[in-house]
C-alpha positions as CSV (number, residue, x, y, z in Angstrom):
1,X,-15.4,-10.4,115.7
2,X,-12.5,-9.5,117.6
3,X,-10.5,-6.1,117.7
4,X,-7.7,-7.7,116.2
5,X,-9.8,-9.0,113.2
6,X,-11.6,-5.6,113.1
7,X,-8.2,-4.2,112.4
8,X,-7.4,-6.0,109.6
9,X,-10.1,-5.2,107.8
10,X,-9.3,-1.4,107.8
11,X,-7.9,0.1,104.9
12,X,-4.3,0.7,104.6
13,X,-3.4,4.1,103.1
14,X,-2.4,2.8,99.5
15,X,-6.1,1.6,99.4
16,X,-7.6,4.3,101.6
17,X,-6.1,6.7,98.3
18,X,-7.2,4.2,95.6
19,X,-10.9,4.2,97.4
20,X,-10.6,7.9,97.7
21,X,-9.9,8.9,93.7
22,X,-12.1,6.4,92.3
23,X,-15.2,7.6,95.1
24,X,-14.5,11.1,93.4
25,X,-14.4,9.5,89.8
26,X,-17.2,7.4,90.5
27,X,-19.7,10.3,91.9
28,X,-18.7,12.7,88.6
29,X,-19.5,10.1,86.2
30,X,-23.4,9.6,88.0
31,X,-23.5,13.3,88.2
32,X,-22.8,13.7,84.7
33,X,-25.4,10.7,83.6
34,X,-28.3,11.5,86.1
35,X,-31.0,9.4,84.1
36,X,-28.7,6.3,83.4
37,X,-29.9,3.6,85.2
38,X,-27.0,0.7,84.5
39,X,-23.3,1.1,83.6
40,X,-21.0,-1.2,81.5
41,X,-18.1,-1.7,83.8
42,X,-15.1,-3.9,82.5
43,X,-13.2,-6.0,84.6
44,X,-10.4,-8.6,83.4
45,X,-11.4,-7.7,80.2
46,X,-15.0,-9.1,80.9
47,X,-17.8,-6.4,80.4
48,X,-20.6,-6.4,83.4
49,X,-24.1,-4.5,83.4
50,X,-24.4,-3.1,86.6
51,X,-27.7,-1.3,88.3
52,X,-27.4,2.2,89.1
53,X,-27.8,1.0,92.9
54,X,-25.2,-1.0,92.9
55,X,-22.8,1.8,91.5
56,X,-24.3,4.2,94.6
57,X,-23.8,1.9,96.7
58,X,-19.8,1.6,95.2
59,X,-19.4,4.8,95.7
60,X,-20.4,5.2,99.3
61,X,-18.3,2.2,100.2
62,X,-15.6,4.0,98.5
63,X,-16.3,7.0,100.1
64,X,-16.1,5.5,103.6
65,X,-12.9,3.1,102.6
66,X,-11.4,6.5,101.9
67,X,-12.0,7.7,105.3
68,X,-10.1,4.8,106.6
69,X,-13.1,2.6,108.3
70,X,-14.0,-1.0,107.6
71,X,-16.9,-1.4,105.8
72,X,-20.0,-4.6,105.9
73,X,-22.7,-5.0,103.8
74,X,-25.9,-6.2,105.7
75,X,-28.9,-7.0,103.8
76,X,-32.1,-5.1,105.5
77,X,-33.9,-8.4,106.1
78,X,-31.0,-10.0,108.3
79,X,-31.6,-10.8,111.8
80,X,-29.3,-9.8,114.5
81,X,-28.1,-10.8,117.9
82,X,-28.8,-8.7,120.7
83,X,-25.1,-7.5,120.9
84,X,-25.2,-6.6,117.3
85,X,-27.9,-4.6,117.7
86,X,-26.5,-2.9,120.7
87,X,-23.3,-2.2,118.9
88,X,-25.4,-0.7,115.8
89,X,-27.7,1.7,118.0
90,X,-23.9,2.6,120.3
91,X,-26.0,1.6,123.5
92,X,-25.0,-1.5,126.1
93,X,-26.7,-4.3,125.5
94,X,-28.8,-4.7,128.6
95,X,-30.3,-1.4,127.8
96,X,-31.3,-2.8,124.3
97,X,-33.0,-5.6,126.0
98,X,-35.1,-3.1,128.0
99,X,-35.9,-1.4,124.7
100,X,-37.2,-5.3,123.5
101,X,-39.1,-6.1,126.1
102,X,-40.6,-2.4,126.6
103,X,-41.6,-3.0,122.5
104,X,-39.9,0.0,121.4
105,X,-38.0,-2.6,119.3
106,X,-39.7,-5.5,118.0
107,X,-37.7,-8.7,117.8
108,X,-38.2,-12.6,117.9
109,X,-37.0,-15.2,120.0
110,X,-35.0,-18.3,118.9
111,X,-35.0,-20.4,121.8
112,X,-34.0,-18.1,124.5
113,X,-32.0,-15.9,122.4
114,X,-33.6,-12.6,120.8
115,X,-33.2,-12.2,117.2
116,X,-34.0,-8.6,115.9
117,X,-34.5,-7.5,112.2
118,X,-31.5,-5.0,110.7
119,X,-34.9,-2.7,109.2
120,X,-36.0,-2.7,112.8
121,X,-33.4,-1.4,114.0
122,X,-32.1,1.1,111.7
123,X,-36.2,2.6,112.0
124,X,-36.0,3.1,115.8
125,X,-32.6,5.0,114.8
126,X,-34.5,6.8,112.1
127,X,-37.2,8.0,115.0
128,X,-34.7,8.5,117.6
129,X,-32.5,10.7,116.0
130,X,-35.7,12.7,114.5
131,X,-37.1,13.0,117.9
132,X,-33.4,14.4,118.9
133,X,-34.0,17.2,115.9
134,X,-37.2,17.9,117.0
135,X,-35.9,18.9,120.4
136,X,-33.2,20.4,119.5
137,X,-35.5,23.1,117.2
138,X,-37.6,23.2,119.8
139,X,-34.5,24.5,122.2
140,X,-33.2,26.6,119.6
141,X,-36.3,28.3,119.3
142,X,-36.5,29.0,122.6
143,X,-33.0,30.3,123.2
144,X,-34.0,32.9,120.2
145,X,-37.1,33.5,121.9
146,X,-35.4,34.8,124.9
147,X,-32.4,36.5,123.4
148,X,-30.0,34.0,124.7
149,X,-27.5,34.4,121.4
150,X,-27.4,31.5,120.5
């Protein structure tokens, strides 16, 4: 997708308000109805049954139309190209293929291009960034340990 497409799909500020009241609307009402597991939801005077999930999942789309970015919807099974992949986990993409072929990432191959599942990725994001915390208490500790004042 290009930058100029990208754009397009940003909210403008008349939606970026809209997404912004109903996010705050939306998270009171499943605060106030904690057990509910489906809402009645009428649209063009046609009443739907929607899954709790799919109302969580509203309001964090909302939520993030309301802080002006673009929003996709990517189903955990889908398989992505290398870039993608790169792009998801901010890295370049020939250092994601070192992260393939090392297996730190498993992935598939489609022909000669690498196909790697969404879950996959998102889970070595998961451990990287819990490795990060772990450090970073580890270095915190340490900085208390010697008085550093931090």
């Amino acid at each position: 997708m290009s930058a100029e497409n990208k754009l397009q799909n940003l909210p403008d500020n008349e939606a970026s308000l809209l997404a912004r009241s109903s996010a705050e609307e939306l998270s009171r009402l499943l605060a106030a109805i904690p057990k509910a597991d489906r809402a009645s939801v009428k649209l063009d005077g046609k009443n739907l049954i929607l899954p709790r999930m799919a109302l969580a999942l509203l309001r964090d789309l909302l939520t993030e139309m309301a802080q002006g970015n673009a929003v996709t919807v990517v189903p955990t099974h889908a398989e992505l190209t290398t870039q993608e992949a790169a792009n998801l986990l901010n890295v370049s993409r020939p250092h994601l293929v070192k992260l393939l072929e090392s297996g730190k990432i498993k992935f598939t191959k489609t022909g000669a291009h690498r196909r790697i599942r969404y879950q996959d990725v998102l889970a070595y994001k998961q451990q990287c960034e819990q490795e990060s915390h772990a450090l970073l208490d580890e270095l915190s500790g340490q900085a208390q340990e010697h008085d550093m004042g931090y």
